[in-house]
ZADO-1210 file (C-alpha; in nm, 4 decimals, padded with zeros to 6 digits):
<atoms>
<atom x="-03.3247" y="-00.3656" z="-01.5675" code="UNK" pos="1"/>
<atom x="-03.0048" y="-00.5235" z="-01.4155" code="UNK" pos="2"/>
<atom x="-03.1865" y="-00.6216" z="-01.0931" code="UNK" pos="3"/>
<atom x="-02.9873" y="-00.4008" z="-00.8156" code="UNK" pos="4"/>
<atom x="-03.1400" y="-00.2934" z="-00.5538" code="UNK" pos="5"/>
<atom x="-02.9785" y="-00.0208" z="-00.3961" code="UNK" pos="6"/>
<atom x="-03.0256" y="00.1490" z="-00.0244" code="UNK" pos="7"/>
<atom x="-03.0335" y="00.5404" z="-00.0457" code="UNK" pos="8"/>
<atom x="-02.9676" y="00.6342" z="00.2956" code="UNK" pos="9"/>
<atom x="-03.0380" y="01.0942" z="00.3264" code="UNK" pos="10"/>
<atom x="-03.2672" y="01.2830" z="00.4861" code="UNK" pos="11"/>
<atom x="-03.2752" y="01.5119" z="00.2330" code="UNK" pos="12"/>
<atom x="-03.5708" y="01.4728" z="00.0125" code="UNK" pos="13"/>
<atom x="-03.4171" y="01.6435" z="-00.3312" code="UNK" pos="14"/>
<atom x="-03.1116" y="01.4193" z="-00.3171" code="UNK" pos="15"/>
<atom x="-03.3700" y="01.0957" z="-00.2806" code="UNK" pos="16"/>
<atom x="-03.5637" y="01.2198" z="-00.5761" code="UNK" pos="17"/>
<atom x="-03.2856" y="01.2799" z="-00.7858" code="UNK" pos="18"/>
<atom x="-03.1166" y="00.9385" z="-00.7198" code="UNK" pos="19"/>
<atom x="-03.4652" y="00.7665" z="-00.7513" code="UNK" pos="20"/>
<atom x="-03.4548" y="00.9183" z="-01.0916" code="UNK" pos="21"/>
<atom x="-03.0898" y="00.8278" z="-01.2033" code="UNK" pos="22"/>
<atom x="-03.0810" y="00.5286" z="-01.0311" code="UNK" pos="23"/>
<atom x="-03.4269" y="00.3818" z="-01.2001" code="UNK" pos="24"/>
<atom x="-03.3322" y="00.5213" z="-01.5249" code="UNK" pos="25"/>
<atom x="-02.9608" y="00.2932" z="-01.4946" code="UNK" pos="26"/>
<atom x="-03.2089" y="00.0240" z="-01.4434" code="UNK" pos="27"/>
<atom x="-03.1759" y="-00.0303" z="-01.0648" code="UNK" pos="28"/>
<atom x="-03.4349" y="-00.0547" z="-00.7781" code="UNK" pos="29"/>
<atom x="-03.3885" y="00.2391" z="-00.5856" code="UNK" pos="30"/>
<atom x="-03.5303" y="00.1911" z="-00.1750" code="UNK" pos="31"/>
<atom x="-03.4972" y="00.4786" z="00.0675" code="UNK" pos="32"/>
<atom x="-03.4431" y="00.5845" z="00.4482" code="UNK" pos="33"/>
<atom x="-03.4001" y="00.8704" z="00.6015" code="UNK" pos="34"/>
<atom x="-03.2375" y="00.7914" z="00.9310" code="UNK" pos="35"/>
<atom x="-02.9636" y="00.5025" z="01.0544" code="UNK" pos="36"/>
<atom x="-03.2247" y="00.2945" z="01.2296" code="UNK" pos="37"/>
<atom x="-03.4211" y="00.2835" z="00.9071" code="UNK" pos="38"/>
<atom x="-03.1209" y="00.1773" z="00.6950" code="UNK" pos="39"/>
<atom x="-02.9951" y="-00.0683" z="00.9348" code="UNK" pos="40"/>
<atom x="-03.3217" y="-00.2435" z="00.9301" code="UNK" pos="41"/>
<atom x="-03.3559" y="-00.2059" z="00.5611" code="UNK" pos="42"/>
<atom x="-03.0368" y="-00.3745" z="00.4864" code="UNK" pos="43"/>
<atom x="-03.1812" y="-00.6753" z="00.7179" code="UNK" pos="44"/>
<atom x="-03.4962" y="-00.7035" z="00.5513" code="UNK" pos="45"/>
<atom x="-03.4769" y="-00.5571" z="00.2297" code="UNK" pos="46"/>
<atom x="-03.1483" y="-00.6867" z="00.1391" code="UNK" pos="47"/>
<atom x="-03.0066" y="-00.4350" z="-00.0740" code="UNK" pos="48"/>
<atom x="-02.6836" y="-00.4933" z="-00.3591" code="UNK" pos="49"/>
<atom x="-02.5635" y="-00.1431" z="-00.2094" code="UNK" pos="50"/>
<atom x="-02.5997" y="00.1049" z="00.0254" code="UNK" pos="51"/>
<atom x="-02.5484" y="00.4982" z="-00.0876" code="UNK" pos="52"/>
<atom x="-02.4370" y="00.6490" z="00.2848" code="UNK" pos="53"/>
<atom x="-02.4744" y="01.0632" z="00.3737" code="UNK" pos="54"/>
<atom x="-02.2843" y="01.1135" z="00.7142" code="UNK" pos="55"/>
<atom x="-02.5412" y="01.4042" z="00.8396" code="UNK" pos="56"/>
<atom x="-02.8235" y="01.1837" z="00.9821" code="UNK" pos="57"/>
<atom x="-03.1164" y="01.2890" z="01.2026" code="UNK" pos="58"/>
<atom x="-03.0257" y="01.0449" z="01.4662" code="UNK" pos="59"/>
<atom x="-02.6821" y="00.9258" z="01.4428" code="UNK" pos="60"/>
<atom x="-02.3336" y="00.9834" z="01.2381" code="UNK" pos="61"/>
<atom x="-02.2893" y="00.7812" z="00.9501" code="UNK" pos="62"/>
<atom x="-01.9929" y="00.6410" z="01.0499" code="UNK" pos="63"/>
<atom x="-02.1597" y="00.4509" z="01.3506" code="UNK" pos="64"/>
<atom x="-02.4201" y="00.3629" z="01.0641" code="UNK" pos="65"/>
<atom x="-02.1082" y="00.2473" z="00.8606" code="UNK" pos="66"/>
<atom x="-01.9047" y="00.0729" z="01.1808" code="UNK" pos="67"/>
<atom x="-02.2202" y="-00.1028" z="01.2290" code="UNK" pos="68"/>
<atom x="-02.3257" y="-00.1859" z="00.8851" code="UNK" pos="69"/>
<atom x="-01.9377" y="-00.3542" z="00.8879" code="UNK" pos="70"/>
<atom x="-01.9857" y="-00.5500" z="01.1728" code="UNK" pos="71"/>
<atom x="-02.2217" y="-00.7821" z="01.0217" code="UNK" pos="72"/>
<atom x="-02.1905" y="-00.7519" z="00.6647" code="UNK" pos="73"/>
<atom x="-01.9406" y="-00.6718" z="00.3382" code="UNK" pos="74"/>
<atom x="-02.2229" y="-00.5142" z="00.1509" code="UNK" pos="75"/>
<atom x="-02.0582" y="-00.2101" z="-00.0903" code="UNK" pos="76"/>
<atom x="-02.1291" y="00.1449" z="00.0427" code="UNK" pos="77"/>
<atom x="-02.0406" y="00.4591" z="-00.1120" code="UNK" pos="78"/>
<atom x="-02.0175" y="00.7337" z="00.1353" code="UNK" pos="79"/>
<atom x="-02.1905" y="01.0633" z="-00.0185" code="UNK" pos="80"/>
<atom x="-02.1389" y="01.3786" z="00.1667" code="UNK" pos="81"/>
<atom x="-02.1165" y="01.7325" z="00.1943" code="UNK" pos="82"/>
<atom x="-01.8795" y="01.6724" z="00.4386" code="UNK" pos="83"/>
<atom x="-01.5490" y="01.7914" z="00.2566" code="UNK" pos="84"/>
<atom x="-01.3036" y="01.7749" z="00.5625" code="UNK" pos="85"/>
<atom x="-00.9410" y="01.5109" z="00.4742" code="UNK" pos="86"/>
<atom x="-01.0150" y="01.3792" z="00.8296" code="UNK" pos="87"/>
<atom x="-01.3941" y="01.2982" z="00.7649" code="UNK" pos="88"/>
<atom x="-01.3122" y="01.0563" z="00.4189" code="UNK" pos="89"/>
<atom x="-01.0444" y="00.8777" z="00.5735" code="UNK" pos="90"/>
<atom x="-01.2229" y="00.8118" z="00.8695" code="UNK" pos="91"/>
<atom x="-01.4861" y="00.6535" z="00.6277" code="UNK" pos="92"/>
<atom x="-01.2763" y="00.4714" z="00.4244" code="UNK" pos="93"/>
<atom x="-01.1088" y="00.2981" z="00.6858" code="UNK" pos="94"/>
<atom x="-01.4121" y="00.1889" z="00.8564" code="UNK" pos="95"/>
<atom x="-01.4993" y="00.0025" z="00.5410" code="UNK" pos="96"/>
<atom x="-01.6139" y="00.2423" z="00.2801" code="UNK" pos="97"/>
<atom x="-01.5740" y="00.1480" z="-00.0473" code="UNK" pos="98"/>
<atom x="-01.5434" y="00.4818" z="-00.1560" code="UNK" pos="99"/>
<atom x="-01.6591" y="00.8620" z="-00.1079" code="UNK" pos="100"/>
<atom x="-01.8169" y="01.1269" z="-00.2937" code="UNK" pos="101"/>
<atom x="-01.8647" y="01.4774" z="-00.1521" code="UNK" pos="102"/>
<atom x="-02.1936" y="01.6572" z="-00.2442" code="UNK" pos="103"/>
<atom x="-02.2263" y="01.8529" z="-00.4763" code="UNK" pos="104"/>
<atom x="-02.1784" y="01.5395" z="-00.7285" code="UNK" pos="105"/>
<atom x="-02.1859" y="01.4956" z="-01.1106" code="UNK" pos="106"/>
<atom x="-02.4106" y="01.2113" z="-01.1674" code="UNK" pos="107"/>
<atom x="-02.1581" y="01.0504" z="-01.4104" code="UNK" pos="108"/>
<atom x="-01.8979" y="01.0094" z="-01.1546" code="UNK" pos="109"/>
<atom x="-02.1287" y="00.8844" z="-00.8883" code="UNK" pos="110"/>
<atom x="-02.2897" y="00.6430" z="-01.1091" code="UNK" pos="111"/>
<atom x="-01.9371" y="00.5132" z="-01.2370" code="UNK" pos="112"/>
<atom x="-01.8094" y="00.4558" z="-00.8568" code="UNK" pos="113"/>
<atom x="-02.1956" y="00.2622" z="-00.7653" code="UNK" pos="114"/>
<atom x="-02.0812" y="00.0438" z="-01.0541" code="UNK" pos="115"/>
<atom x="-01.7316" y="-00.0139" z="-00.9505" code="UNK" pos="116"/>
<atom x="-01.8297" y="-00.0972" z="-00.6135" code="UNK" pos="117"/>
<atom x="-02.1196" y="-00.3048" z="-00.7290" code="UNK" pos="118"/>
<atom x="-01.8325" y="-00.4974" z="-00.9740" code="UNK" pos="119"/>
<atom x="-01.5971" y="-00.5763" z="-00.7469" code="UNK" pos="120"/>
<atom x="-01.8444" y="-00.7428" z="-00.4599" code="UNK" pos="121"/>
<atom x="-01.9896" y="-00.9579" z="-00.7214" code="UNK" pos="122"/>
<atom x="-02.0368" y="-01.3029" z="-00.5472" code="UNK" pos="123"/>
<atom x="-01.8406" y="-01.5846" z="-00.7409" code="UNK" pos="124"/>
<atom x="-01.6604" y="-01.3188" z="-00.9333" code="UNK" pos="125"/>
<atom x="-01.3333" y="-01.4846" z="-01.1141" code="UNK" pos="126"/>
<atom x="-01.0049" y="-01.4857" z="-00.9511" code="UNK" pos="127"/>
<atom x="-00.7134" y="-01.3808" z="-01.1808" code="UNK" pos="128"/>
<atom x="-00.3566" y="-01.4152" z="-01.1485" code="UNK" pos="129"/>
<atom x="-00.3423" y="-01.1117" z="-01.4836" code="UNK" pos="130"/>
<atom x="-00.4437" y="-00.7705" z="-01.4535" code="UNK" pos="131"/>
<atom x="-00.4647" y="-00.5418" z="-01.7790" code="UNK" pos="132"/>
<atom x="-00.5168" y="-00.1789" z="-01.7126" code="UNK" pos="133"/>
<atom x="-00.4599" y="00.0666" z="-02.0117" code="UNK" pos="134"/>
<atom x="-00.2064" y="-00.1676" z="-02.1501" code="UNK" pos="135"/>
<atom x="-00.0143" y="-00.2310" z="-01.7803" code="UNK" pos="136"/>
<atom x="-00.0064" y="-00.6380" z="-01.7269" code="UNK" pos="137"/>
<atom x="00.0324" y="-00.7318" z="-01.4004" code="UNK" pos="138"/>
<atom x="00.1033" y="-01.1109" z="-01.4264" code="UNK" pos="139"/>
<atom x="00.0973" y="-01.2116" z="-01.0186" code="UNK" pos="140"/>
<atom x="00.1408" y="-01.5789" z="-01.0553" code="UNK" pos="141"/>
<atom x="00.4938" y="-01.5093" z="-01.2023" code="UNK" pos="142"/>
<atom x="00.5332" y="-01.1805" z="-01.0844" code="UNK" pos="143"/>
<atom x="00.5868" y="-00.9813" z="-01.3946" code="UNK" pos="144"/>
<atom x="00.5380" y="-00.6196" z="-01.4825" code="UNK" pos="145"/>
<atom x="00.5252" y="-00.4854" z="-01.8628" code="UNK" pos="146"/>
<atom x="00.3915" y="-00.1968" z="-02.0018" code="UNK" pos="147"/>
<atom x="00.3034" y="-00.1974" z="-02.3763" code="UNK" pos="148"/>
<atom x="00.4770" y="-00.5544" z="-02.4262" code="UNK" pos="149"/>
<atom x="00.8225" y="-00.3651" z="-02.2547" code="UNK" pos="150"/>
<atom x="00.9080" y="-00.5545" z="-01.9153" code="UNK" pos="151"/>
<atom x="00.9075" y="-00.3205" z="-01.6275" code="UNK" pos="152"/>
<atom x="01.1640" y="-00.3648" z="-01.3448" code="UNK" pos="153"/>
<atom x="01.0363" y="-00.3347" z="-01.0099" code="UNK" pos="154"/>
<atom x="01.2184" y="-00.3550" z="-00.6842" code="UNK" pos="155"/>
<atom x="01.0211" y="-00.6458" z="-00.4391" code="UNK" pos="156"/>
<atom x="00.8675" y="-00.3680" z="-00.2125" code="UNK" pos="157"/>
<atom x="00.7325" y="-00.1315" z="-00.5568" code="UNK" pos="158"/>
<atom x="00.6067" y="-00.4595" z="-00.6918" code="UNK" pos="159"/>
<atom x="00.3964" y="-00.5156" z="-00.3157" code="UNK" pos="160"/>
<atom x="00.2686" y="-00.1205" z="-00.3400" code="UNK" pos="161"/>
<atom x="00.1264" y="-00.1842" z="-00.6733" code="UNK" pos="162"/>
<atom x="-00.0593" y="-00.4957" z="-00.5987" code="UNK" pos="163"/>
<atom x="-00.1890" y="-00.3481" z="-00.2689" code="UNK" pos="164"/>
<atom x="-00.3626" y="-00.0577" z="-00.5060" code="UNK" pos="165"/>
<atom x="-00.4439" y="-00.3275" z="-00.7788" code="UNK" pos="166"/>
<atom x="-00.6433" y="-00.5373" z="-00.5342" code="UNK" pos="167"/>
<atom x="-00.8697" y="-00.2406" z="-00.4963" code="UNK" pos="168"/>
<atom x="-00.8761" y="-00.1094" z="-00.8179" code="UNK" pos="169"/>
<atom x="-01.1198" y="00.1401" z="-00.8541" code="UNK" pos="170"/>
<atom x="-01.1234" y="00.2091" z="-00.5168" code="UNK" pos="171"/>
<atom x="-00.9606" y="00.4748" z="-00.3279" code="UNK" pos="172"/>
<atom x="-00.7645" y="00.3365" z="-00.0865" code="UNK" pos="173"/>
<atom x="-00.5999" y="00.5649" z="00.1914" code="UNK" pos="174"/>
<atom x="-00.2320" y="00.6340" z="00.3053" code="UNK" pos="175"/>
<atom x="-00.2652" y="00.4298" z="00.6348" code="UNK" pos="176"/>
<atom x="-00.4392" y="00.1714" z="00.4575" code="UNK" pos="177"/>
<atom x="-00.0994" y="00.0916" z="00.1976" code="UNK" pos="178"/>
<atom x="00.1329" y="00.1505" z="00.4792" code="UNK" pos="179"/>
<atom x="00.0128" y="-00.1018" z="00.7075" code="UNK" pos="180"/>
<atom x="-00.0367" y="-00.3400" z="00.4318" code="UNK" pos="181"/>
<atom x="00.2747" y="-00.2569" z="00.2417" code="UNK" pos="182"/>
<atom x="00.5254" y="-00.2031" z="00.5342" code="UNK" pos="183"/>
<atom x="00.3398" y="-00.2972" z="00.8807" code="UNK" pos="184"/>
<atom x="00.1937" y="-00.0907" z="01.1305" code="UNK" pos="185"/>
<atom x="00.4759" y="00.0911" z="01.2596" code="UNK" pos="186"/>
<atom x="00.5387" y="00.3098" z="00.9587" code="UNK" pos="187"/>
<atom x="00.1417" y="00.4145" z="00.8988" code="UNK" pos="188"/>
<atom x="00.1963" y="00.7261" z="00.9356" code="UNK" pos="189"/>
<atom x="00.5218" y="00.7652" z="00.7037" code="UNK" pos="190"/>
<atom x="00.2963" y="00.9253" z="00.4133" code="UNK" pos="191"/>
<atom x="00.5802" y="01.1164" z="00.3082" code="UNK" pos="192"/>
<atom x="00.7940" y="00.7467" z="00.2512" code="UNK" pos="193"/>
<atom x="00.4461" y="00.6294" z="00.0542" code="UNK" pos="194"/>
<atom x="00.4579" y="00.9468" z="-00.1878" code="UNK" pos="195"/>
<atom x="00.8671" y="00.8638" z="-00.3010" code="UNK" pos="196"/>
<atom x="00.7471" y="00.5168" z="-00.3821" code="UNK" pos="197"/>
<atom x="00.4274" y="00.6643" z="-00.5466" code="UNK" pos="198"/>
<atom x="00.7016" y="00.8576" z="-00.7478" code="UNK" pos="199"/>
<atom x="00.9082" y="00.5929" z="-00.8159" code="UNK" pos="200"/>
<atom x="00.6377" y="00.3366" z="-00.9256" code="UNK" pos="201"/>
<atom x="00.5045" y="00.5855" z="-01.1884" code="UNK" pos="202"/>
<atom x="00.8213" y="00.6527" z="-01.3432" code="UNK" pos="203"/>
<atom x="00.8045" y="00.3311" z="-01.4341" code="UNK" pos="204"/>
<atom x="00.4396" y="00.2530" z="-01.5104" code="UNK" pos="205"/>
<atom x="00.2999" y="00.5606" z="-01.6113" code="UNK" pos="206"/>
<atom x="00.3987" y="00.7007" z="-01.9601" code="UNK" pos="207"/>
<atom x="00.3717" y="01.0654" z="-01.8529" code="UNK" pos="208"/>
<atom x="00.4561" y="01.0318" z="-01.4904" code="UNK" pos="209"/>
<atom x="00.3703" y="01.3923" z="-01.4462" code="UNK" pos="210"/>
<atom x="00.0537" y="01.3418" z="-01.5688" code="UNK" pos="211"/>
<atom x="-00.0320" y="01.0277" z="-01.4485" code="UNK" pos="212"/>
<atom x="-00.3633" y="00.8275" z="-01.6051" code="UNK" pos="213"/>
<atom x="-00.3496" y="00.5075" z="-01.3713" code="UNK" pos="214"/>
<atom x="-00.2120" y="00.5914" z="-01.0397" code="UNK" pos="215"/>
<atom x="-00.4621" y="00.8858" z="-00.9112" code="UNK" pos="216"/>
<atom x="-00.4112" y="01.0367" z="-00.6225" code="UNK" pos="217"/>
<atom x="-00.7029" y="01.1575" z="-00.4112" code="UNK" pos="218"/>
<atom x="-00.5580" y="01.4946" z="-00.2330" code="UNK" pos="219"/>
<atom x="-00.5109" y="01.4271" z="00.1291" code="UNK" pos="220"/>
<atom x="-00.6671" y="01.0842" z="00.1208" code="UNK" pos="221"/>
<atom x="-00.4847" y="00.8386" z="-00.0692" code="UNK" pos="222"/>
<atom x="-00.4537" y="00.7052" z="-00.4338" code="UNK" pos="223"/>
<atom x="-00.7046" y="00.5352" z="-00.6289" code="UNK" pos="224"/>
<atom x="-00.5696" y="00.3103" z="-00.9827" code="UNK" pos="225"/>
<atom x="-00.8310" y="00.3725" z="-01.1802" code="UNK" pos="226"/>
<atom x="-01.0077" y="00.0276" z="-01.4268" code="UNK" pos="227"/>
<atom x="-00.8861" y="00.0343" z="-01.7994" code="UNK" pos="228"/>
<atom x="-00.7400" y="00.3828" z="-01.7891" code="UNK" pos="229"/>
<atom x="-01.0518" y="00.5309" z="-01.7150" code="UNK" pos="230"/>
</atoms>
């Protein structure tokens, strides 16, 4: 048992039985609600690790759930949905999901983004100024890029794009989200700017960049670098 307690928020009674199963079997302590005033008290008095969101609630969206969940707390939630629409997971992601998975789900996947949310909200967890991803260092303290020992050349603004998807490694992080962060609000909706620096950035980094294994993108959404190549 690893000791996580995590919040299944659905309404529909196969999808809490089957996550009851696969979450207790991955050794954590699955709790349940059904509607957004259950799981808003829950995560007040049960104090889950996580919270596993659907959006089709009895008595509210889950993105009030989710806007109010983030007004009070940085707990990880992973949207899960049969709600398939672009507009529906970036609304979600940029009111502070960690990430989204649309119904119907492999397990494996699912299971592999719980734990990548669960990683990176790990109180105390170390700071590093080196990040290795399938043989990509990113040294920050100096500012270096290599890529199988080889230094990469990046311009200053390539450099700031890949740190802003390092710091949420993992995580899929949406088009407005880099923009604002990479070049300021007034160019957050200049997706078609983001995708030639996307380009450019994986020429570099990527050793098939027209098949890339570390920057993913996520089809209408966003990109997503992915931990260790995986």
């Amino acid at each position: 048992m690893n000791g996580r307690r995590v919040l299944v928020v659905d309404d529909e009674p196969e999808i809490q039985r089957f996550l009851r199963f696969a979450l207790t079997a991955a050794g954590y302590e699955p709790i349940s609600a059904e509607t957004a005033a259950e799981a808003l008290r829950a995560i007040v008095s049960k104090a889950p690790d996580a919270v596993v969101l659907d959006l089709g609630l009895p008595d509210r969206d889950g993105k009030d759930v989710l806007r109010d969940i983030r007004a009070f707390s940085r707990i990880p939630v992973v949207v899960l949905s049969a709600r398939d629409r672009e507009t529906e997971k970036i609304a979600a992601l940029d009111l502070g999901a960690d990430d989204y998975v649309e119904k119907p789900f492999g397990i494996g996947e699912f299971m592999a983004r719980l734990r990548t949310a669960l990683r990176h909200a790990a109180p105390g967890a170390p700071r590093t100024n080196k990040f290795d991803i399938d043989g990509l260092i990113i040294d920050t303290e100096r500012r270096l890029v290599s890529r199988d020992g080889v230094s990469v050349k990046v311009t200053p603004k390539e450099y700031d794009l890949l740190i802003a998807l390092v710091r949420h490694t993992g995580r899929v992080v949406t088009h407005r989200q880099i923009l604002n962060e990479v070049w300021g609000p007034a160019h957050a909706d200049d997706t078609q700017y983001l995708r030639v620096f996307i380009g450019q950035l994986r020429a570099k980094i990527e050793r098939d960049a027209s098949a890339p294994t570390i920057i993913l993108t996520e089809p209408g959404v966003g990109y997503r670098i992915v931990e260790n190549g995986k």
